[in-house]
C-alpha positions in Angstrom: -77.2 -28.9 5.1 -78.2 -31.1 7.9 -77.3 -34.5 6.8 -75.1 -37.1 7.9 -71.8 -38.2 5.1 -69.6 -41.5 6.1 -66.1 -41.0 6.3 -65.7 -41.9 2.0 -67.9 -39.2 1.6 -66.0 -36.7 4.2 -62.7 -37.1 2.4 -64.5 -37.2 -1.1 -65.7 -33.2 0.5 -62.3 -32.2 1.3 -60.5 -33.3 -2.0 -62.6 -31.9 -3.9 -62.8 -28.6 -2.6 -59.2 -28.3 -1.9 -58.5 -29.3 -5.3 -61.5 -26.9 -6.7 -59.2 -23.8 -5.0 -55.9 -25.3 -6.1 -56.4 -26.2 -9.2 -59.6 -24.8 -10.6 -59.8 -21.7 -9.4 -56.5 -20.3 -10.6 -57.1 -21.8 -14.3 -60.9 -20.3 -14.4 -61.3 -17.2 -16.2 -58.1 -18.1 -18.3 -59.9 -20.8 -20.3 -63.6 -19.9 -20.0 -62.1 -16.7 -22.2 -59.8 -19.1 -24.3 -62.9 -21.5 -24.3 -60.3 -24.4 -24.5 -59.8 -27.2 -22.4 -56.7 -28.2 -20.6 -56.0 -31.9 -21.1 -53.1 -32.2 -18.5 -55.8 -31.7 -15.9 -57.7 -34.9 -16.7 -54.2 -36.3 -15.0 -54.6 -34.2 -12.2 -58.5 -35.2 -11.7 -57.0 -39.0 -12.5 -54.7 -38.6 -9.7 -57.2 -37.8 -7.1 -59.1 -40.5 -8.4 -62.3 -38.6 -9.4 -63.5 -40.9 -12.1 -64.3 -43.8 -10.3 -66.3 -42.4 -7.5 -68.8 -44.3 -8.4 -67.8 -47.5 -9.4 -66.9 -50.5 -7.5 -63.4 -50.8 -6.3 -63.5 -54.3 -8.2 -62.4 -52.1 -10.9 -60.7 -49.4 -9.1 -63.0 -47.2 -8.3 -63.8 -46.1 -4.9 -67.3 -47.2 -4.1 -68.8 -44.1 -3.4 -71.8 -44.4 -5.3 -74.5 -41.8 -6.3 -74.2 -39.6 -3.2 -70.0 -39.5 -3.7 -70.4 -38.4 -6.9 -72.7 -35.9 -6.0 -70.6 -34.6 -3.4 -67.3 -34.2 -5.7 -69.3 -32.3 -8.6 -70.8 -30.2 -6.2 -68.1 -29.2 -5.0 -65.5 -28.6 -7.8 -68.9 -26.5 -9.1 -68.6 -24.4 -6.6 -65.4 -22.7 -8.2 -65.9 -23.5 -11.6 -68.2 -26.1 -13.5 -67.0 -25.9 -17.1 -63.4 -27.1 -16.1 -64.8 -30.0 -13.7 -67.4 -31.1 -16.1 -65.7 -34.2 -17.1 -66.3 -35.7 -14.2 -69.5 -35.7 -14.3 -69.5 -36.5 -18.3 -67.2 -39.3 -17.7 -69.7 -40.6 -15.0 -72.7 -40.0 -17.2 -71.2 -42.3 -20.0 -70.2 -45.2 -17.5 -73.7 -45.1 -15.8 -75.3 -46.9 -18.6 -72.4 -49.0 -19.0 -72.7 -49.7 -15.1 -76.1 -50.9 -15.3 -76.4 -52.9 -18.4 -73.1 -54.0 -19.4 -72.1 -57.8 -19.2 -69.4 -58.9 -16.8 -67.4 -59.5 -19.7 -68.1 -55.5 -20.9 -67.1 -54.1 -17.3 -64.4 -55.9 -17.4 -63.2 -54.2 -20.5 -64.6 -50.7 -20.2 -64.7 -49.9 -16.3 -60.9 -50.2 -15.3 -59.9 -47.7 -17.8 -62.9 -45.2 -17.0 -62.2 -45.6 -13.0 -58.5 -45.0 -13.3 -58.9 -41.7 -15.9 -57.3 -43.7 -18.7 -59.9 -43.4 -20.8 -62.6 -40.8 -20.8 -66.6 -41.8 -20.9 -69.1 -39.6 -22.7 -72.8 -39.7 -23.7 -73.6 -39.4 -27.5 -77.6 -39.4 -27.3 -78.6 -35.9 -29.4 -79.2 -35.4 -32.7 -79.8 -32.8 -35.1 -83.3 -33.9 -35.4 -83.3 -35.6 -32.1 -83.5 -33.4 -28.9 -85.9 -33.6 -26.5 -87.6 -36.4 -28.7 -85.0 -38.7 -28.0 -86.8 -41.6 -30.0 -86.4 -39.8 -33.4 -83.2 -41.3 -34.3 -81.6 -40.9 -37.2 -78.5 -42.5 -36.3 -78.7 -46.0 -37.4 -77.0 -49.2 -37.1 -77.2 -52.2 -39.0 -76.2 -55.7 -38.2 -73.7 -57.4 -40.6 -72.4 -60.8 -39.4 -70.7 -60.1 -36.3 -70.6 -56.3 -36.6 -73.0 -53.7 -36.7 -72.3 -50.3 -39.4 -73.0 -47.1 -37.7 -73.5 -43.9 -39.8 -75.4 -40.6 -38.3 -74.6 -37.4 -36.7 -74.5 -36.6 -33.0 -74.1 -33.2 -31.6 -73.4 -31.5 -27.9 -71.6 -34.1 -27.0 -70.2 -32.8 -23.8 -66.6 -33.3 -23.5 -66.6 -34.7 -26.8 -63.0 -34.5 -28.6 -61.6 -35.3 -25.1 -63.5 -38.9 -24.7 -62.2 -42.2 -26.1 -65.0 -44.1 -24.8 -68.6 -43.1 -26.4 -72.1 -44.9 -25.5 -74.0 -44.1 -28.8 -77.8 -44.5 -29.2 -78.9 -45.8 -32.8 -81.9 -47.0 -34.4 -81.2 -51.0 -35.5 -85.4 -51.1 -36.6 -86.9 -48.3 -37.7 -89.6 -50.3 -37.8 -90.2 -50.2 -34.3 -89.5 -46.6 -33.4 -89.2 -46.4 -30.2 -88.1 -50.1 -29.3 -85.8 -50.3 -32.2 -83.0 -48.3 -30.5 -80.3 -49.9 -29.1 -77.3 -48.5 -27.4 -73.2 -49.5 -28.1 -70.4 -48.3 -27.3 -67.9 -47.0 -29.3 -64.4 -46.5 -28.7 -62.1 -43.5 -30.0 -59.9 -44.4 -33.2 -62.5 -46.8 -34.7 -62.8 -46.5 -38.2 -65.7 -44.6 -39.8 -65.7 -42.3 -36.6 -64.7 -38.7 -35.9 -65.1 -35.5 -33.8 -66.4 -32.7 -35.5 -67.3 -29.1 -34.9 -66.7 -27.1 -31.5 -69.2 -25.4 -30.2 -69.0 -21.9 -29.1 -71.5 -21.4 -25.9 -72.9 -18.9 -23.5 -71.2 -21.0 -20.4 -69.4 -24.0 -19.4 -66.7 -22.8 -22.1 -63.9 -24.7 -21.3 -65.4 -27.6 -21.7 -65.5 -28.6 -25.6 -69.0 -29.3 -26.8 -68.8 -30.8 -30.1 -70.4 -33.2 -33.1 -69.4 -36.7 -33.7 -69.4 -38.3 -37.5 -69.8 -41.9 -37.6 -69.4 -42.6 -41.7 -70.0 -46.8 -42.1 -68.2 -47.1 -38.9 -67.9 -50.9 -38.1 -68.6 -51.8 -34.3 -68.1 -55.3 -32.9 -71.3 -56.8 -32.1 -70.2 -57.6 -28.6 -70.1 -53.7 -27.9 -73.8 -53.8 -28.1 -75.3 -52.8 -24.5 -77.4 -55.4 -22.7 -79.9 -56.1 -26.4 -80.9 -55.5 -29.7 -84.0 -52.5 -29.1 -83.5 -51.8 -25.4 -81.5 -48.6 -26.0 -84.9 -46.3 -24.7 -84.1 -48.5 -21.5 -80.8 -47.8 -21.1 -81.5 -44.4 -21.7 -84.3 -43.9 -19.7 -82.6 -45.5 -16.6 -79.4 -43.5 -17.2 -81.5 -40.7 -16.7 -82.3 -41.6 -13.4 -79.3 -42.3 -12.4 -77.6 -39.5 -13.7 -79.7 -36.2 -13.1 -79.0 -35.9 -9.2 -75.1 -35.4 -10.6 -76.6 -32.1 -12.6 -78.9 -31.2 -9.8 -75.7 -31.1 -7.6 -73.7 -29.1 -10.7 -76.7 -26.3 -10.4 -76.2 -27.0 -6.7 -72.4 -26.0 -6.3 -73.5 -23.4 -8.9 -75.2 -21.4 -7.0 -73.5 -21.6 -3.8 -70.8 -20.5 -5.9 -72.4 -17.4 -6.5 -73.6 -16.6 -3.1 -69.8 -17.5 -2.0 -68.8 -14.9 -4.0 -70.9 -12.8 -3.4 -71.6 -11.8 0.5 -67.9 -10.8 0.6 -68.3 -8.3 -1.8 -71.9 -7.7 -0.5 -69.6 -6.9 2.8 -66.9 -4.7 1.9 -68.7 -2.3 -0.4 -69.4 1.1 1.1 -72.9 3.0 0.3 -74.5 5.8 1.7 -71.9 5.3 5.0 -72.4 1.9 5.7 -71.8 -2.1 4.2 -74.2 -3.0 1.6 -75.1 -5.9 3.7 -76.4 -4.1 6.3 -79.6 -3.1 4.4 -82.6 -5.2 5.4 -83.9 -5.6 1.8 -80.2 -6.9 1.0 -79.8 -9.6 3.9 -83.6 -10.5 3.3 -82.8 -11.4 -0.3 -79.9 -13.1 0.5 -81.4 -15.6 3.3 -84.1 -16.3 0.8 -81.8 -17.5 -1.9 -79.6 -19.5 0.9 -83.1 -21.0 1.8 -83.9 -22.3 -2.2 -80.8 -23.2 -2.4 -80.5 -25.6 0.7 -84.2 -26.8 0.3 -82.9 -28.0 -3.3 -79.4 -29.5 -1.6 -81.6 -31.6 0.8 -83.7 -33.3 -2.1 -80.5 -34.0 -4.2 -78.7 -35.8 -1.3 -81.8 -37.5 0.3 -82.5 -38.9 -2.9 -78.8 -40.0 -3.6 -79.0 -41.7 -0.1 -82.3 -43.4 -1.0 -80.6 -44.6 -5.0 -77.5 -45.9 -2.8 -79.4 -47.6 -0.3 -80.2 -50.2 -3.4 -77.3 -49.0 -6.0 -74.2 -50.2 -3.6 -75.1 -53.4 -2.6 -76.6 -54.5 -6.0 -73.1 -53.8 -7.4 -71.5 -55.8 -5.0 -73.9 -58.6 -5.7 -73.3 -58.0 -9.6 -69.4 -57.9 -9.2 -70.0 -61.1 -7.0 -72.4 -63.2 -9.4 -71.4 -61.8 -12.7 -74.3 -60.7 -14.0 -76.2 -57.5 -14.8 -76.5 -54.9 -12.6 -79.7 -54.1 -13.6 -81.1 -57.8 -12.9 -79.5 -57.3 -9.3 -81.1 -53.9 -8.6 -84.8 -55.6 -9.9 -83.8 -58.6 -7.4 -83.8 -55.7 -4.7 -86.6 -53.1 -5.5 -88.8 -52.5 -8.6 -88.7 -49.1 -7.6 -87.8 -46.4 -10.3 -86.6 -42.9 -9.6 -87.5 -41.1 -12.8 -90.4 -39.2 -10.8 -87.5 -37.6 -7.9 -84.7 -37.5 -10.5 -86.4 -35.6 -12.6 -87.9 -33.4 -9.7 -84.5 -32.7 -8.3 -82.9 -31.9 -11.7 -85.1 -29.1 -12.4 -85.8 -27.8 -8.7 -81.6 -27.6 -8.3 -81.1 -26.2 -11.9 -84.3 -23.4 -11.7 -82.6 -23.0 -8.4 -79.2 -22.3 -9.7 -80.3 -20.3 -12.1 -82.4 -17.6 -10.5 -79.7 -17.6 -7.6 -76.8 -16.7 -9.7 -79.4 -14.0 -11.6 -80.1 -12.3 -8.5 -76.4 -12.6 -7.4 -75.6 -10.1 -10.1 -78.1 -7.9 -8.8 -76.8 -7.6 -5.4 -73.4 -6.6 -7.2 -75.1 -4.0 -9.1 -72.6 -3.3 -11.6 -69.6 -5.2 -11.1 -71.4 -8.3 -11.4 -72.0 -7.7 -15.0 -68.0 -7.4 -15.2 -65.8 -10.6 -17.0 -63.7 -9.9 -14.3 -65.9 -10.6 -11.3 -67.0 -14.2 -11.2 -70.9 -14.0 -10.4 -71.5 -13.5 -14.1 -69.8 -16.5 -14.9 -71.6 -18.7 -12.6 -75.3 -17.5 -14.1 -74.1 -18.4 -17.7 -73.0 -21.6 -16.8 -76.1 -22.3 -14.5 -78.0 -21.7 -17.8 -77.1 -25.2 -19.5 -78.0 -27.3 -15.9 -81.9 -26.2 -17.4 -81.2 -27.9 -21.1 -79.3 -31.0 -20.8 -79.8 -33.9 -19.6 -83.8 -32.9 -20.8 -84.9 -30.0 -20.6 -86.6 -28.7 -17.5 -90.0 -29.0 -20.0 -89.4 -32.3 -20.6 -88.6 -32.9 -16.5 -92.6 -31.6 -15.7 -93.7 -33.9 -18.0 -92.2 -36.5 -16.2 -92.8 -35.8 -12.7 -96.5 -35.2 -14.0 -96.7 -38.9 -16.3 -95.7 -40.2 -12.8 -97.8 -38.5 -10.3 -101.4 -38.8 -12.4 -99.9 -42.7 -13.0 -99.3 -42.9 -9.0 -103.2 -41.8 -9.0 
């Protein structure tokens, strides 16, 4: 892609993809078939310092903001995305964290998350609660300085491998919408558990899986921002976060098309490379095509968020106060109408990309033990979560007839 990376973001390319063919690649197929996660790599990702990309080096992170973090999932995507996914789970649970927590709450939470001592995840889903994120069941009730959660989360993305959890609850039912709030709960608190491991078409290795919460007792200083703004937190999350699984679906699919013009190459028909055939190289320069277009609106929109995102930070770290406040002091701006397009453009992308790469390798591509196959089933779940791609049309489209 034509675009231009600082030198953060040129070594943020090279680690990850040497560490992607170091360590990634030669663990791959082993755990997607064990569908089991190795822990001792959240040391190695640690290490590298992978987990605080994003955040200010105030607390250890790097200060590579959305279009680093990008870069590093894309990347490790490219070899394998269910092994790499906590990364970007880790990143998804400190976003909301990142823009609404207090000084005081950064100060507690961030450290941890940017050093890999502590792993951040994202407990929004419910049984009853999918793509209507407002129908809570999850509930939490104030008592003195505490507030009692009990409910039931499911997918939770790198769930029994997290000890730091930003959990959405209802505190007024009332209210519906505007009586969800979100807290954070930490791993070993009383009243909470992990719970069944889900067994899923991709992304394998990393462990899906339902949390418990039985009158578990949360201090009421782990509540995010206030009482009833959870839908905000969530929403802006969102924005924040869906350019990371737009540049998953992107590494996806280059993935695919990496492995797949070398075969494309060496295999013999009718006297000559497959990839000599006209009908073979024209379907393969219009999936490269897709797949760029989608790159450029992932990283042209990650330039645009950290245009605002960086310095707001800085100002944040600087004044102690919300980072939130700081980004309104800048712009008013929200991105939920590009997030939302880039998510499902990179993930349909992905998607049909990998498909069509299995195609091209006819019947070896349908084999466990070529890796095209793999990359389609995990381009699959870059289409569900984070909102579905259903729920991403409606949003571009609430936007665009608001715009007019």
């Amino acid at each position: 892609m034509i675009f231009e990376y600082n030198e953060l973001h040129k070594e943020i390319i090279d680690s990850s993809r040497k560490f992607a063919q170091e360590k990634l690649k030669p663990l791959r197929s082993f755990y997607d078939e064990k569908e089991e996660f190795p822990r001792e790599l959240l040391q190695e990702f640690a290490n590298v310092g992978f987990f605080g990309i994003a955040l200010p080096e105030k607390y250890g992170g790097l200060s590579g903001g959305i279009t680093g973090l990008c870069l590093a999932i894309e990347e490790m995507a490219k070899v394998d995305a269910g092994l790499s996914l906590p990364v970007a789970t880790s990143a998804l649970g400190a976003i909301p964290i990142m823009l609404y927590a207090s000084e005081e709450q950064r100060e507690r939470w961030l450290p941890d998350i940017a050093c890999g001592r502590k792993l951040a995840a994202f407990a929004l889903s419910e049984p009853e609660a999918g793509s209507d994120a407002t129908a809570q069941k999850t509930a939490a009730v104030k008592d003195g300085d505490s507030y009692v959660i009990n409910g039931v989360k499911h997918f939770c993305s790198s769930g029994d491998i997290s000890d730091i959890y930003v959990v959405f609850a209802s505190t007024d039912p009332a209210k519906g919408a505007r009586g969800i709030s979100a807290f954070v709960v930490e791993k070993g608190t009383e009243g909470f558990k992990t719970g069944k491991k889900e067994k899923k078409l991709g992304i394998k290795a990393n462990p899906t899986t339902e949390l418990y919460f039985e009158n578990c007792r949360v201090p009421a200083s782990n509540l995010l921002f206030s009482q009833g703004f959870g839908l905000f937190v969530l929403q802006e999350t969102f924005d924040y976060s869906r350019p990371g699984v737009a540049a998953q679906a992107i590494g996806i699919a280059e993935g695919a098309i990496n492995e797949t013009v070398p075969y494309l190459k060496s295999r013999k028909q009718f006297g000559q490379s497959v990839s000599s055939f006209q009908a073979i190289g024209h379907e393969l320069a219009e999936l490269s095509a897709k797949t760029e277009a989608a790159k450029a609106l992932v990283y042209s929109l990650a330039a645009a968020m950290d245009k605002d995102f960086i310095p707001a930070f800085e100002k944040a770290c600087e004044n102690k106060t919300v980072l939130r406040d700081e980004l309104k002091k800048i712009s008013r701006k929200r991105w939920t109408k590009h997030s939302a397009m880039a998510k499902y453009l990179a993930s349909e992308t992905a998607f049909e990309v990998a498909q069509r790469c299995v195609n091209l390798c006819g019947g070896i591509g349908y084999m466990r033990d070529f890796p095209v196959e793999k990359f389609m089933r995990d381009a699959k779940v870059t289409e569900i979560y984070e909102g579905t791609n259903h729920i991403q049309k409606n949003e571009i489209a609430a936007q665009i007839i608001k715009e007019h």
